[in-house]
C-alpha positions as CSV (number, residue, x, y, z in Angstrom):
1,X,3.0,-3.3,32.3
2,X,3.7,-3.3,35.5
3,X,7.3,-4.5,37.4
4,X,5.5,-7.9,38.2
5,X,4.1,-8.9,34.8
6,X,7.8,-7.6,33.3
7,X,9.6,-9.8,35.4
8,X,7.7,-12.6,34.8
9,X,8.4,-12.4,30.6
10,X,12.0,-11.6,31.3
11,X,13.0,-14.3,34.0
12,X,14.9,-12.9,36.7
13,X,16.1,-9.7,34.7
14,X,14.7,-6.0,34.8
15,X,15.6,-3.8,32.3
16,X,15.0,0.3,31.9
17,X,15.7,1.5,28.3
18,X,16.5,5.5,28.2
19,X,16.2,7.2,24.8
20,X,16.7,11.0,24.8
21,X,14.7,13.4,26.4
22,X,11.2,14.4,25.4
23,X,9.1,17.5,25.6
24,X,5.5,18.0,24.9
25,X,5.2,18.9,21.3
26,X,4.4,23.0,20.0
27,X,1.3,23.1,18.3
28,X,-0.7,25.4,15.4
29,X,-4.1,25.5,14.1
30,X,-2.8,23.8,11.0
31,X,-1.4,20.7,12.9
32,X,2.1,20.3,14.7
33,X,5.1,22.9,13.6
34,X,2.5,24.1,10.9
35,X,3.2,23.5,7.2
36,X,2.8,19.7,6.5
37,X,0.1,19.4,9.9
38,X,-2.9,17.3,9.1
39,X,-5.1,18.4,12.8
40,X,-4.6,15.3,13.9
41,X,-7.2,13.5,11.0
42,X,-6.1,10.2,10.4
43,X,-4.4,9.3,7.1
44,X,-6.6,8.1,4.4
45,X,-5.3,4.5,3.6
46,X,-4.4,3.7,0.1
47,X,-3.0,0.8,-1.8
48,X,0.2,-0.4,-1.3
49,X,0.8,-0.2,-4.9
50,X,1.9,-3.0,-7.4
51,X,5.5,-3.2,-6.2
52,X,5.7,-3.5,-2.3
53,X,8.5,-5.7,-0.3
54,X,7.8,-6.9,3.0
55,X,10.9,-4.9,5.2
56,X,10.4,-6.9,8.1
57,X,12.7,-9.8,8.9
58,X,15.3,-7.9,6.9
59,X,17.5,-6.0,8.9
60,X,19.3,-4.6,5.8
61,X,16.4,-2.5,5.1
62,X,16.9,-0.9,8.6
63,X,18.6,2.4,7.7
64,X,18.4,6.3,7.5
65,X,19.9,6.7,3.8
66,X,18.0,4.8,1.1
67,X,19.2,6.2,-1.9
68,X,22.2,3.3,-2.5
69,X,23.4,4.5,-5.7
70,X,20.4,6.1,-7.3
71,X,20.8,9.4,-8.5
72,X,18.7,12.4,-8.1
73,X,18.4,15.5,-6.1
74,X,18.5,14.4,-2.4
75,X,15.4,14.7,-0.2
76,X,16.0,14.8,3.1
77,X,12.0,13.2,4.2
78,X,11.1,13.7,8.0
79,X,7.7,12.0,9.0
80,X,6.0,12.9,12.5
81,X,3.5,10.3,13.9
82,X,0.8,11.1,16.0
83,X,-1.9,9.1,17.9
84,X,-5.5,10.0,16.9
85,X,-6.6,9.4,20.8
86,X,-4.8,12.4,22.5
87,X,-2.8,13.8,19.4
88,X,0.8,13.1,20.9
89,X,3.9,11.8,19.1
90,X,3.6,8.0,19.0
91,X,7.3,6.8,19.7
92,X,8.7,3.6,18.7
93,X,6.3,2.8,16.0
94,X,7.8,1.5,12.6
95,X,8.1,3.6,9.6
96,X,8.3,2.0,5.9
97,X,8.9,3.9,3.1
98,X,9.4,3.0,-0.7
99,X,9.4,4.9,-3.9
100,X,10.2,5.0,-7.4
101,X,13.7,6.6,-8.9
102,X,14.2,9.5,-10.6
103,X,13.0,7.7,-14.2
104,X,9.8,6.0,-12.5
105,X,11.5,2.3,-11.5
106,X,10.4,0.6,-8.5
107,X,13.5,-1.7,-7.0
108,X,12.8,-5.7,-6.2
109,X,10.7,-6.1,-9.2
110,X,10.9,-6.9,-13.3
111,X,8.4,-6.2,-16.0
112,X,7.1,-4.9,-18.7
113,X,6.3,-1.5,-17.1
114,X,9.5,-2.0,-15.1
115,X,12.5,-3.5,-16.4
116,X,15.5,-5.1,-15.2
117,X,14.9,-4.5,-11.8
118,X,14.8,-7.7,-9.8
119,X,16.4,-8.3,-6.6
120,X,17.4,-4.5,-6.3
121,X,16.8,-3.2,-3.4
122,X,17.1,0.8,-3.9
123,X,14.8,3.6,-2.6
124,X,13.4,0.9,0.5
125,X,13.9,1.2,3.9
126,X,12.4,1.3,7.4
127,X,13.0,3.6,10.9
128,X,11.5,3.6,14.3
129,X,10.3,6.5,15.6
130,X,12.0,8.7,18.3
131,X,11.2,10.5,21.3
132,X,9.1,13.4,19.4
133,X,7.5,10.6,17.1
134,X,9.6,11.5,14.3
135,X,11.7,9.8,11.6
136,X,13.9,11.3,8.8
137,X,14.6,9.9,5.8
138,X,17.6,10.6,3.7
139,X,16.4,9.7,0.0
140,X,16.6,11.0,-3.5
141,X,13.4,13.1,-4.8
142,X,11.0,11.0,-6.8
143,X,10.4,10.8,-10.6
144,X,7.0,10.2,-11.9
145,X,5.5,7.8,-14.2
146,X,2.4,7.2,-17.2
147,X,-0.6,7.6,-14.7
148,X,0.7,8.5,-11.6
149,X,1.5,12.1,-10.1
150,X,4.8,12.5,-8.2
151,X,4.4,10.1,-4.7
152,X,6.0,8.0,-1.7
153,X,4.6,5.2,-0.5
154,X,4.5,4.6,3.5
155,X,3.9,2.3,5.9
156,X,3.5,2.7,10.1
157,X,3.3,-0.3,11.5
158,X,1.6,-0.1,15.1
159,X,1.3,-3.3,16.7
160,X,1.0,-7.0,14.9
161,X,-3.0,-6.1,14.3
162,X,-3.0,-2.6,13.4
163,X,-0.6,-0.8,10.2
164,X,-1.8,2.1,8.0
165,X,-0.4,1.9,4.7
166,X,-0.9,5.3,2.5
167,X,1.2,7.6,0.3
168,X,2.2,11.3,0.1
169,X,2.7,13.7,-2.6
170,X,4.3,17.1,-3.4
171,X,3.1,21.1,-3.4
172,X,2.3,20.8,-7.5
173,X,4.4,23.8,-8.4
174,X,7.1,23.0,-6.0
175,X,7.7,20.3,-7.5
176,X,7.7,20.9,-10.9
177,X,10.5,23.8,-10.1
178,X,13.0,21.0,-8.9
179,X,12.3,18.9,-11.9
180,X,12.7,22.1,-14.4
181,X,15.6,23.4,-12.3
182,X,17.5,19.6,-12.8
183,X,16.6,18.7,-16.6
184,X,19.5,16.4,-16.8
185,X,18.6,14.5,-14.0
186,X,14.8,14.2,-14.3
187,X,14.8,13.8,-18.3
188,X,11.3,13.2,-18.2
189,X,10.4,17.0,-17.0
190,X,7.2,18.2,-15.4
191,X,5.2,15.8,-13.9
192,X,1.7,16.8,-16.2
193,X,-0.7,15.3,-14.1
194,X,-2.8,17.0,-11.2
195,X,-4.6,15.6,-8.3
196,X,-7.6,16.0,-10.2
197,X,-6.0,13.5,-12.5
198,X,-4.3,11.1,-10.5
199,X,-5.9,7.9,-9.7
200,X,-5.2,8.2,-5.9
201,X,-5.3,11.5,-5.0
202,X,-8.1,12.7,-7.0
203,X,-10.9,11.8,-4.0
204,X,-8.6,14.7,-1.7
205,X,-5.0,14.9,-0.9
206,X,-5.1,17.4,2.0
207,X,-4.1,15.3,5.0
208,X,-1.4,13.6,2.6
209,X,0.1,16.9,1.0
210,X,3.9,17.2,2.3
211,X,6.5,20.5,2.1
212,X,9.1,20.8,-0.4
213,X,11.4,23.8,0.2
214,X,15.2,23.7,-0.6
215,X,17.7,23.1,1.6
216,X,20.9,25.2,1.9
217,X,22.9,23.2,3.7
218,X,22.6,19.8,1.5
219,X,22.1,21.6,-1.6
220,X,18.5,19.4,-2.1
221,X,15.5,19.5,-0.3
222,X,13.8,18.8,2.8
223,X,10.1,17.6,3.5
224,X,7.7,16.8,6.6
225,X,4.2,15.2,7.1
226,X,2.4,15.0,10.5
227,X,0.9,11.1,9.8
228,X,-1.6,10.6,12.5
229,X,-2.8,6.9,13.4
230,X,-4.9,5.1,15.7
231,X,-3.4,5.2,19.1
232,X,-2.3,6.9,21.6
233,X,0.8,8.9,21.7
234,X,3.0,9.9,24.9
235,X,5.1,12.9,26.4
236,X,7.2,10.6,27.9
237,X,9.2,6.6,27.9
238,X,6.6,4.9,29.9
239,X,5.3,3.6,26.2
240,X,8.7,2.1,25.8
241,X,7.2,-0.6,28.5
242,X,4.7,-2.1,25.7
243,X,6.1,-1.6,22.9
244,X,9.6,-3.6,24.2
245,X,9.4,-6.0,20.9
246,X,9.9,-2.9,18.4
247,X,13.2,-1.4,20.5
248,X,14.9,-4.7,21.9
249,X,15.3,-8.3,21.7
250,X,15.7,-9.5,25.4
251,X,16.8,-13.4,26.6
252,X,16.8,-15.7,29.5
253,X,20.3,-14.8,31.7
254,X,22.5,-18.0,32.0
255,X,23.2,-19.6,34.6
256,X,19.8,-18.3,36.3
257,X,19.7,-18.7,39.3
258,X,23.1,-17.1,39.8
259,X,25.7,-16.8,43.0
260,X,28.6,-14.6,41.2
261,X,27.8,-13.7,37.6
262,X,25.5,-14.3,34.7
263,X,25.5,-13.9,30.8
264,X,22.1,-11.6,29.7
265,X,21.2,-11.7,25.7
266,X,20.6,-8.7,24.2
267,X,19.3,-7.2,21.6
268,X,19.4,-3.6,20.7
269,X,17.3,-2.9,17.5
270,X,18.0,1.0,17.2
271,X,20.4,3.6,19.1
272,X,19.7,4.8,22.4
273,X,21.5,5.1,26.4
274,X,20.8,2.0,27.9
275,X,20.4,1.0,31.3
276,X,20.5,-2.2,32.8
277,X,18.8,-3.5,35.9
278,X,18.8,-6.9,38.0
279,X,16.0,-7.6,40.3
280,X,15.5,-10.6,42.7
281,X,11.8,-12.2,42.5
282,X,11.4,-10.6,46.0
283,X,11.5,-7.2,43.7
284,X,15.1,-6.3,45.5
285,X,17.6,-4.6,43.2
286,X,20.5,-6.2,43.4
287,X,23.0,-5.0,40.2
288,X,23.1,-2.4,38.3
């Protein structure tokens, strides 16, 4: 998008939107940082399950810690997104995540198969990606249930037309330590099944496989996945430009035309240094 075309959908107000530095991501023969890389193969898409909640016109569900008061070992869950075109972090992209608690429940919804659950809103929440792509969710580690092996459901959500909706899993033995290691937490124990025997994961789980190792300095564990998409990442905040819905809500300045001063709505939907600029239609600067 060029200065013009930007002027013309925000009236007479240019805006530049700094987020932190970026640098042009290390890579391995086994993907980004190495364990949890998929070679930049896009994600297999999979269902989104019988209990998804559209996130999206709630901003409650915007947050970094979705455990609420669930309890369970905490997982600290950090997701790098990468475009399939070049294989660069894709920045400002949305990032849903959902998953069931430690005794297999899945908040928002009441049945046979899940009791009592209705209009919680547990183990559900959303990010935007940062500079490097990435997202980190602060979570509890999952408990399984009658069919299923161990899993997280996720969304990235790209642009209005385009999401990819799949899940993750767990290192089998990895997993089954943590649950052995807490048996009065996960009461259930081992998850039996294998990806042999799990209804999703049983075509091939390679590009969908995250780490588990522990995690000294919050006594849980962390995990990472390289997700790659279809796009087209960046090494720099030029994206930021076309992707201005997903970062900030921008209005019409009042009074506009203005002599003295003038009131600019604004919307910032996540964390960052921000910068504002006025420009005349001429394309003069004239505030900062």
């Amino acid at each position: 998008m060029n200065r013009k075309d930007f002027l013309k959908g925000a009236g007479m107000v240019g805006l530049g939107l700094a987020l932190p530095g970026t640098k042009a991501a290390a890579r391995s023969k086994d993907g980004l940082f190495g364990g949890g890389g998929n070679a930049c193969v896009l994600i297999p898409t999979e269902t989104a399950g019988p209990f998804p909640l559209d996130l999206t016109e709630n901003s409650y569900y915007f947050r970094q810690d979705v455990r609420e008061t669930e309890e369970g070992i905490q997982l600290n869950l950090r997701l790098k997104i990468i475009g399939d075109e070049n294989c660069e972090p894709m920045q400002n992209v949305r990032v849903n995540i959902w998953h069931c608690s430690k005794d297999g429940l899945y908040s928002g919804y009441s049945g046979n198969n899940n009791p009592g659950q209705a209009g919680l809103t547990y183990l559900r929440g959303y990010q935007y990606t940062d500079a490097n792509g990435e997202v980190e969710f602060i979570t509890v580690f999952p408990g399984w249930y009658t069919g299923r092996i161990c899993h997280i459901h996720f969304q990235v959500y790209v642009s209005s037309s385009y999401a990819a909706i799949s899940q993750l899993t767990f290192p089998i033995d990895a997993k089954n330590a943590l649950y052995s290691a807490n048996p009065s937490i996960y009461t259930k124990g081992e998850d039996p099944l294998s990806f042999a025997q799990d209804n999703i994961f049983s075509d091939g789980h390679d590009y969908q496989l995250a780490t588990l190792e522990e995690d000294a300095t919050t006594g849980g564990y962390q995990s990472y996945m390289e997700v790659t998409v279809q796009g087209s990442g960046v090494t720099g905040v030029g994206h930021i430009e076309k992707e201005t819905a997903k970062v900030f809500e921008l209005g019409q300045n009042y009074p506009n035309p203005y002599y003295a001063q003038t009131t600019i709505p604004f919307h910032l939907k996540q964390a960052a240094d921000l910068k504002l600029e006025l420009w005349d239609l001429s394309g003069r600067k004239v505030a900062t």
